[in-house]
PyMOL Python script that loads the backbone (N, CA, C, O; Angstrom):
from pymol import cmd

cmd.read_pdbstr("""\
ATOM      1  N   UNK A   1     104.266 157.179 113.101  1.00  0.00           N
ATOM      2  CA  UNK A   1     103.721 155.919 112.697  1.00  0.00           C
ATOM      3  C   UNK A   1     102.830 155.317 113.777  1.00  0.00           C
ATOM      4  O   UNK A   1     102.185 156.031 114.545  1.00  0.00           O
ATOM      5  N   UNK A   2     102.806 153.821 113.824  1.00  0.00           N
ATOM      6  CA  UNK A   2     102.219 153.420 115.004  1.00  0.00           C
ATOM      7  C   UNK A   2     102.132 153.589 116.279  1.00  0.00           C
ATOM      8  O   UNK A   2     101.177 153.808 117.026  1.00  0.00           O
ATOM      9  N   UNK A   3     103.604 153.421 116.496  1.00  0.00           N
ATOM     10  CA  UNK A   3     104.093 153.552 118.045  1.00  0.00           C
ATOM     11  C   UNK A   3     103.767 154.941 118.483  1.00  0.00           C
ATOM     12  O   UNK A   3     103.681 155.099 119.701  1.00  0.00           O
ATOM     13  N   UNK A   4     103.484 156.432 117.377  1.00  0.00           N
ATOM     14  CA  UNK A   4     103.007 157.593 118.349  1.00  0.00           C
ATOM     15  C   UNK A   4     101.579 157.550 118.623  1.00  0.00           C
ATOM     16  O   UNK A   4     100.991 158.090 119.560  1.00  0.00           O
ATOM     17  N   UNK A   5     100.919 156.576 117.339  1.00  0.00           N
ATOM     18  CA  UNK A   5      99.673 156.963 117.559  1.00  0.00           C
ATOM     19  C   UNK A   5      98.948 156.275 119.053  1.00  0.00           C
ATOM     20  O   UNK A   5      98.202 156.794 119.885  1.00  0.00           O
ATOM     21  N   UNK A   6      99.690 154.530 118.931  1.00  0.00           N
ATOM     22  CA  UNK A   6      99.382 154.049 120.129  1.00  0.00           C
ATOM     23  C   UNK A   6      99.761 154.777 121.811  1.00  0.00           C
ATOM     24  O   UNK A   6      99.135 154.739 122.870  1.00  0.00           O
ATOM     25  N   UNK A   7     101.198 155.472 121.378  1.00  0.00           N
ATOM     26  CA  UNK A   7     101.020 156.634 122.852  1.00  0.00           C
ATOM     27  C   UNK A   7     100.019 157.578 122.530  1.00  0.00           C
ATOM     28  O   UNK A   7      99.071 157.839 123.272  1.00  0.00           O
ATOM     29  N   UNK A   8     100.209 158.047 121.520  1.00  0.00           N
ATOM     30  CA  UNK A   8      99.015 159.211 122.068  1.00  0.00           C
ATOM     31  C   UNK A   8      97.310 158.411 122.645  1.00  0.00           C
ATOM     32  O   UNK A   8      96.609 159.191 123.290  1.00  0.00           O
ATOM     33  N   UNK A   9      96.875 157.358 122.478  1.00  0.00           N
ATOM     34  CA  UNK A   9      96.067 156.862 122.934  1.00  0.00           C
ATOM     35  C   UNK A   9      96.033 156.274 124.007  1.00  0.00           C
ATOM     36  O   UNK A   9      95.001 156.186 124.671  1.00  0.00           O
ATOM     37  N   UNK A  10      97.178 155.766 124.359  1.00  0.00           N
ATOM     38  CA  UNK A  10      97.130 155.381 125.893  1.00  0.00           C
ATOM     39  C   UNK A  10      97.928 156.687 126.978  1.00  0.00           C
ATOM     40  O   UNK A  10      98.306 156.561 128.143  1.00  0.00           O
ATOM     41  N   UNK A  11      97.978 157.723 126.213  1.00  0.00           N
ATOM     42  CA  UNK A  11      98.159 159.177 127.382  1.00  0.00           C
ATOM     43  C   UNK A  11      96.791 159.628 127.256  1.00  0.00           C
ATOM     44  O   UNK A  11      96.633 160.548 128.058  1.00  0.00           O
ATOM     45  N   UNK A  12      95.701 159.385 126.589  1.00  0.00           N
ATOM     46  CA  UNK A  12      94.811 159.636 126.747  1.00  0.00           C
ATOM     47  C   UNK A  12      93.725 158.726 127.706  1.00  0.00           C
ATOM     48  O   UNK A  12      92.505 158.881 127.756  1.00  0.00           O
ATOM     49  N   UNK A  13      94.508 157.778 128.414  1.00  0.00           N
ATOM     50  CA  UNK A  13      93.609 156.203 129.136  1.00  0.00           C
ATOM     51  C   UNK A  13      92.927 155.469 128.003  1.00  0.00           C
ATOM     52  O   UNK A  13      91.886 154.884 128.302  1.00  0.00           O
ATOM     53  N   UNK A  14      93.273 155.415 126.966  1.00  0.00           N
ATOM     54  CA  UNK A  14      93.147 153.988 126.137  1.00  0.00           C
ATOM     55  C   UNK A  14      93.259 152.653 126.962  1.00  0.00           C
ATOM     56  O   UNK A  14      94.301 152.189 127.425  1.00  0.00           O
ATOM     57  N   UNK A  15      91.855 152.061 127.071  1.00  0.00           N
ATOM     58  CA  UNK A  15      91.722 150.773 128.026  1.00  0.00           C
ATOM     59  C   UNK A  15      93.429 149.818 127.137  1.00  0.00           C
ATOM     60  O   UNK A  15      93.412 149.801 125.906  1.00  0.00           O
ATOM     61  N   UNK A  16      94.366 149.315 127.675  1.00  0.00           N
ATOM     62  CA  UNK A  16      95.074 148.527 126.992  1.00  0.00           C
ATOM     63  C   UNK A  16      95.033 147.290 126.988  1.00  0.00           C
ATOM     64  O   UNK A  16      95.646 146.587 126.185  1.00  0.00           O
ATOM     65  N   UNK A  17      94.294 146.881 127.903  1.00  0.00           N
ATOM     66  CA  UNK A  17      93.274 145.481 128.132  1.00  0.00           C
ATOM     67  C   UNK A  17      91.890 145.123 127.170  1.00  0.00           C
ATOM     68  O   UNK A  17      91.425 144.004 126.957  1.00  0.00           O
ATOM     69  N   UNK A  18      91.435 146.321 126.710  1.00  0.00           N
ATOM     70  CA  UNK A  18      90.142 146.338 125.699  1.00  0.00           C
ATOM     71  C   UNK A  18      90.458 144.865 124.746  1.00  0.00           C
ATOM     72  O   UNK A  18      91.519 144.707 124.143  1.00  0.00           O
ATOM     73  N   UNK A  19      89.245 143.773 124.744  1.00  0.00           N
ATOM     74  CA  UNK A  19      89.467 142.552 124.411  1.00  0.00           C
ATOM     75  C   UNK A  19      88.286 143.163 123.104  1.00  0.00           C
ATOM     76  O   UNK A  19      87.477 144.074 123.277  1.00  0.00           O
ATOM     77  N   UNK A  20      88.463 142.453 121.954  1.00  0.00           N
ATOM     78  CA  UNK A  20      87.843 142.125 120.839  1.00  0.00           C
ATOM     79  C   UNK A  20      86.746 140.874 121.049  1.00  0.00           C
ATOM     80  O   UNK A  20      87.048 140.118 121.972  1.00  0.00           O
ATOM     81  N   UNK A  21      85.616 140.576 120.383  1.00  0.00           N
ATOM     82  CA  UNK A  21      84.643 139.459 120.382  1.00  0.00           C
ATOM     83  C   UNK A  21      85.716 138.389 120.547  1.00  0.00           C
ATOM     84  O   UNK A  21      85.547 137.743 121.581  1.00  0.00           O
ATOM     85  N   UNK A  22      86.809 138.004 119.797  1.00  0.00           N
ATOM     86  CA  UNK A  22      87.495 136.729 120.181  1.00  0.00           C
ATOM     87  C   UNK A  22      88.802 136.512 121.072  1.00  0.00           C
ATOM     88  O   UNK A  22      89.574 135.553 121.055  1.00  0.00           O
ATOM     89  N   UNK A  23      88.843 137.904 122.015  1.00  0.00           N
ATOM     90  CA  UNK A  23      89.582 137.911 123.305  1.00  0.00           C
ATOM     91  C   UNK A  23      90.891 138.745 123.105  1.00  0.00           C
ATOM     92  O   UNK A  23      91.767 139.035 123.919  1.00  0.00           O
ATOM     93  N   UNK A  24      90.732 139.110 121.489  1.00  0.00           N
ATOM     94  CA  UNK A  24      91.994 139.455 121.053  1.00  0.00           C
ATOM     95  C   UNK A  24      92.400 140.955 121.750  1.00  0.00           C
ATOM     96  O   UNK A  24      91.683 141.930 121.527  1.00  0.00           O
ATOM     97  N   UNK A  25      93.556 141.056 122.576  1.00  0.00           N
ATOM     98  CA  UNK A  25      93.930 142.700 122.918  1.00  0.00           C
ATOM     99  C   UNK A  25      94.685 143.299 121.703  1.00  0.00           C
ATOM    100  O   UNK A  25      94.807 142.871 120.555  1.00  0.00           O
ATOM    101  N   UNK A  26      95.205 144.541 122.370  1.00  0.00           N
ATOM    102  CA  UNK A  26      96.048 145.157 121.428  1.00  0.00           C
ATOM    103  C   UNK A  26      97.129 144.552 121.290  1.00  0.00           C
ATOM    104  O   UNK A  26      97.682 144.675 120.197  1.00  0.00           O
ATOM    105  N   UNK A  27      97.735 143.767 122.263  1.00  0.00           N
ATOM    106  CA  UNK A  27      99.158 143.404 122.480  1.00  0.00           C
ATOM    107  C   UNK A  27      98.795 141.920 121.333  1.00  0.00           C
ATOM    108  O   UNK A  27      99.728 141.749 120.549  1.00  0.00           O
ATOM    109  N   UNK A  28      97.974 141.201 121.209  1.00  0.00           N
ATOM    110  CA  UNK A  28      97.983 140.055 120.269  1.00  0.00           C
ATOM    111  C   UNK A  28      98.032 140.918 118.470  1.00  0.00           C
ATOM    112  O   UNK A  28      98.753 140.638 117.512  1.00  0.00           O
ATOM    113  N   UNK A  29      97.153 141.796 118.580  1.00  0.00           N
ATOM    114  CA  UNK A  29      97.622 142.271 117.209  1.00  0.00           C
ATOM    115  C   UNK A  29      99.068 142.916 117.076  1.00  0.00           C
ATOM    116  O   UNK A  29      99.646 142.497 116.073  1.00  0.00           O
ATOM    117  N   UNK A  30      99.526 143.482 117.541  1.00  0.00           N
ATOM    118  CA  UNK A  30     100.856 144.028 117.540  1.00  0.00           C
ATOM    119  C   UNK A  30     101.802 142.905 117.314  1.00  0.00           C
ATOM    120  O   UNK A  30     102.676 143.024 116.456  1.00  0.00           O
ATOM    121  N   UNK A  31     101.710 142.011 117.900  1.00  0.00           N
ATOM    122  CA  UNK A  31     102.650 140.647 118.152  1.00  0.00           C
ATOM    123  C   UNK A  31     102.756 140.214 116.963  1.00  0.00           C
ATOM    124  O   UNK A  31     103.792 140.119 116.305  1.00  0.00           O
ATOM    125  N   UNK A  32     101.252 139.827 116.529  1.00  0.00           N
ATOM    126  CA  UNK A  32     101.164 139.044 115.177  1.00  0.00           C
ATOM    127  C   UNK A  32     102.076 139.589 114.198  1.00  0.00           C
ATOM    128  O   UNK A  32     102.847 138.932 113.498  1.00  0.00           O
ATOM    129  N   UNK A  33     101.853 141.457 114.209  1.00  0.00           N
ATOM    130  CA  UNK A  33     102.203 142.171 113.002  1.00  0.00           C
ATOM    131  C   UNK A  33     103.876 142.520 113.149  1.00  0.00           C
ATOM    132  O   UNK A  33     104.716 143.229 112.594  1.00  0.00           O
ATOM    133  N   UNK A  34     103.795 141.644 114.154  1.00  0.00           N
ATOM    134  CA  UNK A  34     106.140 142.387 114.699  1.00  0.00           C
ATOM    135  C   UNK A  34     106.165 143.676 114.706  1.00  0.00           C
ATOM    136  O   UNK A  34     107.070 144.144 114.015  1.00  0.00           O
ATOM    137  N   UNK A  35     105.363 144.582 115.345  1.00  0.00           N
ATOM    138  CA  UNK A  35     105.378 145.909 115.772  1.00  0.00           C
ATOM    139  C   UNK A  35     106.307 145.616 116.759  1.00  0.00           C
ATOM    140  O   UNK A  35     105.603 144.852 117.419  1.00  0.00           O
ATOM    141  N   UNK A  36     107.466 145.658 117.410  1.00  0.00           N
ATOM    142  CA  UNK A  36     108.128 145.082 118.806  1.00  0.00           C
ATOM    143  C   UNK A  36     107.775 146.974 119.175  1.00  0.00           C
ATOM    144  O   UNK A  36     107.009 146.983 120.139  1.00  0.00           O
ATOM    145  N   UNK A  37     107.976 147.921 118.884  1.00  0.00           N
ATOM    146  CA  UNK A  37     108.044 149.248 119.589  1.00  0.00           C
ATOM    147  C   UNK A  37     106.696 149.664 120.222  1.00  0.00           C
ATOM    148  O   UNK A  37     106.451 150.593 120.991  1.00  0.00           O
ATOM    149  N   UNK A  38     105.853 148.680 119.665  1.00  0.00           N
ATOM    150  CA  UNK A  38     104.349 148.888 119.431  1.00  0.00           C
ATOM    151  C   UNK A  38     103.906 147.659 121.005  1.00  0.00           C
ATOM    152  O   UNK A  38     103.039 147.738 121.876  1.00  0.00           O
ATOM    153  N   UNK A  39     104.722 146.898 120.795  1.00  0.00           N
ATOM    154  CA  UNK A  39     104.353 145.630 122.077  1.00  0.00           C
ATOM    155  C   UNK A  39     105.135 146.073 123.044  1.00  0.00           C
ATOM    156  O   UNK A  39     104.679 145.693 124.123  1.00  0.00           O
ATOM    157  N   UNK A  40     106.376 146.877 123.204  1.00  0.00           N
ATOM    158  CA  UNK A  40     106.855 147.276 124.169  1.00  0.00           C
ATOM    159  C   UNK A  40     106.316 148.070 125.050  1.00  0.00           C
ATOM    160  O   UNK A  40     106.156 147.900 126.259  1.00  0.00           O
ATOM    161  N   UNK A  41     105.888 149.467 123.976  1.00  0.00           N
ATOM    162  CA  UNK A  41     104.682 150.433 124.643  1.00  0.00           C
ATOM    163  C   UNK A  41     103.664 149.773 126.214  1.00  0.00           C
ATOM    164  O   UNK A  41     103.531 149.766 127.438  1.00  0.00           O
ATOM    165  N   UNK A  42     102.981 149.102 124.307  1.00  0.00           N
ATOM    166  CA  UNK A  42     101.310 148.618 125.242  1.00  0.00           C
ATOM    167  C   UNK A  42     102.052 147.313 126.463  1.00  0.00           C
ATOM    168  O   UNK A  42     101.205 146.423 126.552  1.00  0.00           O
ATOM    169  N   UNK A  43     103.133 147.012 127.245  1.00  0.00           N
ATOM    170  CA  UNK A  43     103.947 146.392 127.894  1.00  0.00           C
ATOM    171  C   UNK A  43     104.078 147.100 128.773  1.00  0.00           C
ATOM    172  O   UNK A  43     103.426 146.760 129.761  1.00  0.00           O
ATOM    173  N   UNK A  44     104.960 148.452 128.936  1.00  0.00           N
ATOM    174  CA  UNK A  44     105.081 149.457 129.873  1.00  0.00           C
ATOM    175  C   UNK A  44     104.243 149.881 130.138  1.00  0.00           C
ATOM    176  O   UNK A  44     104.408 150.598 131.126  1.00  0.00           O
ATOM    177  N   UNK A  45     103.011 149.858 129.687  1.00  0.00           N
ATOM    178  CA  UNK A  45     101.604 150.371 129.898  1.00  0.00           C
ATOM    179  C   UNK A  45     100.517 149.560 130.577  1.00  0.00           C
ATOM    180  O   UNK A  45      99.346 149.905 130.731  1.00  0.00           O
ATOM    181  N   UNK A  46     101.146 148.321 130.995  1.00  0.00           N
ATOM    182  CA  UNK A  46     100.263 147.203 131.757  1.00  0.00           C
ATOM    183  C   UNK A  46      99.570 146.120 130.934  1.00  0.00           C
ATOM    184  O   UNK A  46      98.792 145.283 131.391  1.00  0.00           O
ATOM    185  N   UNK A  47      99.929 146.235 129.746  1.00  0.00           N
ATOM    186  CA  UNK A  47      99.288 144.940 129.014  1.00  0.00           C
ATOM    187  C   UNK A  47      99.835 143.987 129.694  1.00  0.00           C
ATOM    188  O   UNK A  47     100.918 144.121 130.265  1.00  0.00           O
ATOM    189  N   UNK A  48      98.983 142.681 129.707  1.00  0.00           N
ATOM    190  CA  UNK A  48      99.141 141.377 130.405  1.00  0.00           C
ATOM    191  C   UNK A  48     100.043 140.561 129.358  1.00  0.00           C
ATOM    192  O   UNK A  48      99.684 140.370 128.197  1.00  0.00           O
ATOM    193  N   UNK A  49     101.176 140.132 129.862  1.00  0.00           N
ATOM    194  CA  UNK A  49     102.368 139.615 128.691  1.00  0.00           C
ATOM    195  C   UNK A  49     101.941 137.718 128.668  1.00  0.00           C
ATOM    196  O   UNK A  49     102.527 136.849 128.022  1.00  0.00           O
ATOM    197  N   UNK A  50     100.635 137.536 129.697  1.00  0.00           N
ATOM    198  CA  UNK A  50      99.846 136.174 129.272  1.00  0.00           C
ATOM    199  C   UNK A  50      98.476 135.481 128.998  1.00  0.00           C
ATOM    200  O   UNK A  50      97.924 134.385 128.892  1.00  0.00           O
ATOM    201  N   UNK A  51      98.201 137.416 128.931  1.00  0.00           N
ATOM    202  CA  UNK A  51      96.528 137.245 127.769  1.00  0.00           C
ATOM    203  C   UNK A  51      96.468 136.595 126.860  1.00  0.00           C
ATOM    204  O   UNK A  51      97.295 136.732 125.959  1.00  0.00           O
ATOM    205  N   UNK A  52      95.228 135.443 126.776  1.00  0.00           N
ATOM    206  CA  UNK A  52      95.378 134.370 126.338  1.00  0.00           C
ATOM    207  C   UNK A  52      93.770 135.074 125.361  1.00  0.00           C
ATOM    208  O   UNK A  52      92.831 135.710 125.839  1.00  0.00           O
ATOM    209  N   UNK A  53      94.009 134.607 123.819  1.00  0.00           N
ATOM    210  CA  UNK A  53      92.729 134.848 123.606  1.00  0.00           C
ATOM    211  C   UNK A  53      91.813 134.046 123.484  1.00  0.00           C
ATOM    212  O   UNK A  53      92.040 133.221 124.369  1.00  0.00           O
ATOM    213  N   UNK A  54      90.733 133.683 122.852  1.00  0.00           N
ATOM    214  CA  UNK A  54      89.446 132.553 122.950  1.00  0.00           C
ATOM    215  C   UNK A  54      89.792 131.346 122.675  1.00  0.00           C
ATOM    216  O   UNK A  54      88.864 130.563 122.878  1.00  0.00           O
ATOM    217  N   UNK A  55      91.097 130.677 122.155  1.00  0.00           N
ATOM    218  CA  UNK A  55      91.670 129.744 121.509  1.00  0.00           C
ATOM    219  C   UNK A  55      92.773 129.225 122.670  1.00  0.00           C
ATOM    220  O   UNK A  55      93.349 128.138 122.714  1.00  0.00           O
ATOM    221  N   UNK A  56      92.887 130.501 123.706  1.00  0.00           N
ATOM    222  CA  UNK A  56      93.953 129.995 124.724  1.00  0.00           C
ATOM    223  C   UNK A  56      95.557 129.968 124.436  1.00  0.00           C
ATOM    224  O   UNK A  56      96.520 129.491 125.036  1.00  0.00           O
ATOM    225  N   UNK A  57      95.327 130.946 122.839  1.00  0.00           N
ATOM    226  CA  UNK A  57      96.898 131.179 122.698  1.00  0.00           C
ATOM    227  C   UNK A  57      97.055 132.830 123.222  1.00  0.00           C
ATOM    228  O   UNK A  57      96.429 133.844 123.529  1.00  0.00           O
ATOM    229  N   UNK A  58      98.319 132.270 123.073  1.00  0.00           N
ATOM    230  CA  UNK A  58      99.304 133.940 123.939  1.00  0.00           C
ATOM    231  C   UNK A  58      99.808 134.647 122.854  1.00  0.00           C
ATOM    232  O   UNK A  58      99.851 134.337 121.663  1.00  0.00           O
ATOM    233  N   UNK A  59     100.272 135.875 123.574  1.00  0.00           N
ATOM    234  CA  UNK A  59     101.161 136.494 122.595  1.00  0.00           C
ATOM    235  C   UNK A  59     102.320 135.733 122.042  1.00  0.00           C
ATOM    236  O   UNK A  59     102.647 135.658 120.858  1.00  0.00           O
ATOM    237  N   UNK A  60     102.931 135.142 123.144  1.00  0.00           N
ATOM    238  CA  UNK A  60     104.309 134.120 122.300  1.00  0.00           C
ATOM    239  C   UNK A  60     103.930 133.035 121.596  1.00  0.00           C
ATOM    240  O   UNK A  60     104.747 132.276 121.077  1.00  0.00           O
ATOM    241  N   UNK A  61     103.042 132.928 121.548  1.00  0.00           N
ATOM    242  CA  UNK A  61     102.788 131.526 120.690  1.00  0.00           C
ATOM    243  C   UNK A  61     102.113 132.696 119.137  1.00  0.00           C
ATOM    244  O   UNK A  61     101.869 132.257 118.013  1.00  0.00           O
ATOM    245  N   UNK A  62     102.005 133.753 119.453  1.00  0.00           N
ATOM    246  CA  UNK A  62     101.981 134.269 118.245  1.00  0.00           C
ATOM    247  C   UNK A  62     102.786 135.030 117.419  1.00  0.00           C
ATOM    248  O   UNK A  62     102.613 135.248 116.220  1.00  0.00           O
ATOM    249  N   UNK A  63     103.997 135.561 118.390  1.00  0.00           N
ATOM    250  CA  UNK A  63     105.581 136.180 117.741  1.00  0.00           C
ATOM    251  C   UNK A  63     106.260 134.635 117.178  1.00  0.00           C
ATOM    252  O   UNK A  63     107.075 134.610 116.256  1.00  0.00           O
ATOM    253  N   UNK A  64     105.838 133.528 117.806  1.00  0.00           N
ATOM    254  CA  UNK A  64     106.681 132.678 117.813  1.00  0.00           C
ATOM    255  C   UNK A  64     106.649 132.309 116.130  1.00  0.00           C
ATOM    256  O   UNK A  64     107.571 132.327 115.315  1.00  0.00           O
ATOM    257  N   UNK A  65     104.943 131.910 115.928  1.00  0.00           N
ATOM    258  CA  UNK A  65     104.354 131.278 114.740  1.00  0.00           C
ATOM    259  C   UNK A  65     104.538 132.085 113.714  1.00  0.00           C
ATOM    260  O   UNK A  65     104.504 131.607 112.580  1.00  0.00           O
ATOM    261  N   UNK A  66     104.737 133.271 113.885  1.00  0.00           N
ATOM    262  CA  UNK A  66     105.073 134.502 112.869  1.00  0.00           C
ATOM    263  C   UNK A  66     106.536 134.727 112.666  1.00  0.00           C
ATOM    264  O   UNK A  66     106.959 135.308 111.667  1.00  0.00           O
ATOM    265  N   UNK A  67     107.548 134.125 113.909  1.00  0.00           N
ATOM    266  CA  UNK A  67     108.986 134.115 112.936  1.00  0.00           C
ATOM    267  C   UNK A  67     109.309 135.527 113.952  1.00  0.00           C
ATOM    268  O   UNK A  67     110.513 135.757 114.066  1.00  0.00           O
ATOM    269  N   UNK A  68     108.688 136.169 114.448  1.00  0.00           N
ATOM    270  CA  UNK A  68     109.245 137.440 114.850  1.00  0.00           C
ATOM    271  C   UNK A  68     110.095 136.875 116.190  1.00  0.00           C
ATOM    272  O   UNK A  68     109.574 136.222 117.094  1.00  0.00           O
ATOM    273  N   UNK A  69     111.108 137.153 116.146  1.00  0.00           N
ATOM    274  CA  UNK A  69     112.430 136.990 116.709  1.00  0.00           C
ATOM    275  C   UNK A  69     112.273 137.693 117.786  1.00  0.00           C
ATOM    276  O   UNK A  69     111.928 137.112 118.815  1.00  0.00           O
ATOM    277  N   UNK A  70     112.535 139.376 117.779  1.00  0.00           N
ATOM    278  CA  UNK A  70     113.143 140.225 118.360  1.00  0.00           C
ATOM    279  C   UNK A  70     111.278 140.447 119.554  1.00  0.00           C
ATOM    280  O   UNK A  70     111.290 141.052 120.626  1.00  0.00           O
ATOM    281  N   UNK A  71     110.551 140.085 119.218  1.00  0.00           N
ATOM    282  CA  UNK A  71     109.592 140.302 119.637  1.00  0.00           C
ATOM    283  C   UNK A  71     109.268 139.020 120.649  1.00  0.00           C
ATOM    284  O   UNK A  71     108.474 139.193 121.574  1.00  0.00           O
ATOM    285  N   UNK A  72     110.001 137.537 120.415  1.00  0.00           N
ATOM    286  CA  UNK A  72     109.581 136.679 121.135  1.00  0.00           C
ATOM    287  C   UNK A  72     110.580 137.064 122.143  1.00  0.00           C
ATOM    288  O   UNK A  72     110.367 136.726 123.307  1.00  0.00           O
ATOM    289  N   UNK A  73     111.511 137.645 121.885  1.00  0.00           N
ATOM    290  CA  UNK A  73     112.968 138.111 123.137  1.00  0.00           C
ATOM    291  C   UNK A  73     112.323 139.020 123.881  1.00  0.00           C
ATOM    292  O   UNK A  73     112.218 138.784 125.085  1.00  0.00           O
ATOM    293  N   UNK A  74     111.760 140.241 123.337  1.00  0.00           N
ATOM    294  CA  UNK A  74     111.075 141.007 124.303  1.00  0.00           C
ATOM    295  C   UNK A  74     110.173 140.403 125.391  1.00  0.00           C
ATOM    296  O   UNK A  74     110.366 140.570 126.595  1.00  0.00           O
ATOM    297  N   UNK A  75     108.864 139.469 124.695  1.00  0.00           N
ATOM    298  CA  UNK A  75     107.610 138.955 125.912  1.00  0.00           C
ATOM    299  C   UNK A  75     108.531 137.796 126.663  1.00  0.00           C
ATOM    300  O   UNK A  75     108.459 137.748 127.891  1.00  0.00           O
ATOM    301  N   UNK A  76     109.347 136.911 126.005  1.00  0.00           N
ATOM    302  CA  UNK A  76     110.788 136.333 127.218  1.00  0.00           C
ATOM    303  C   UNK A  76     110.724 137.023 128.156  1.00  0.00           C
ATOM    304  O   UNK A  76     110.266 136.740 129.263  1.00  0.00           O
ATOM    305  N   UNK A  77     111.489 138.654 127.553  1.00  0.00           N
ATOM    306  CA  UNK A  77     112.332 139.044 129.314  1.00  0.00           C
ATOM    307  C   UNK A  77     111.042 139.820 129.755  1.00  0.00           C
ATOM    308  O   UNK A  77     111.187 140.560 130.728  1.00  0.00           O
ATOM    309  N   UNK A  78     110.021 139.767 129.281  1.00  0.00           N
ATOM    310  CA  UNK A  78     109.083 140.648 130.492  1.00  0.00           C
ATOM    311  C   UNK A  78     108.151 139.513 131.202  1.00  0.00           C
ATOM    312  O   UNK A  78     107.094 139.738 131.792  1.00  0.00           O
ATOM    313  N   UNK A  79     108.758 138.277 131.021  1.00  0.00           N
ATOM    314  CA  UNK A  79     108.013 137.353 131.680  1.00  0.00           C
ATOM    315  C   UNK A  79     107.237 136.072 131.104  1.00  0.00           C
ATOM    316  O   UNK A  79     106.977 135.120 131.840  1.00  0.00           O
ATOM    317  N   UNK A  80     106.898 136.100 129.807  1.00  0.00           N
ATOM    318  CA  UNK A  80     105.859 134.955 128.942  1.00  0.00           C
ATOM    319  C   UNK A  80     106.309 133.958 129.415  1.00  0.00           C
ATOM    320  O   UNK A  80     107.240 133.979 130.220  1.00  0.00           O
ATOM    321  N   UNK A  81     105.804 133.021 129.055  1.00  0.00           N
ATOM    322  CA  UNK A  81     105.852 131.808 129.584  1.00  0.00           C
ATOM    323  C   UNK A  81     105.532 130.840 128.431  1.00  0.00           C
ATOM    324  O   UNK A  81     105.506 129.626 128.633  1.00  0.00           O
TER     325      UNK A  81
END
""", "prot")
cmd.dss("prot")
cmd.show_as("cartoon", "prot")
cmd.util.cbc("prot")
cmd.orient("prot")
């Protein structure tokens, strides 16, 4: 599913910082969608757990607004703020 395709792209140096026109990384889409295996990855892989996109929201303000639970516990213990 997701979570192999996103490793197989970041064992290949998939930028995991690569920002979209409105700042968005991989780690804000994942968040939104409650991938948590998918935000953990791109996490162990150096995504910034307080990339903010053009609006100045974070990933937790986007697990949060989406209800995803297990995903606002994860960016918690790796640091969010």
């Amino acid at each position: 599913g997701r979570t192999e395709v996103v490793k197989l792209l970041l064992d290949h140096d998939a930028e995991v910082e690569a920002k979209q026109k409105d700042s968005w990384t991989a780690l804000h889409f994942a968040v939104q969608n409650g991938h948590t295996e998918v935000v953990e990855l791109l996490l162990d892989h150096g995504a910034e757990v307080e990339a903010k996109q053009k609006d100045n929201w974070t990933a937790l303000y986007y697990a949060a607004q989406k209800g995803h639970a297990e995903v606002v516990k994860l960016l918690l213990d790796r640091g969010a703020d």
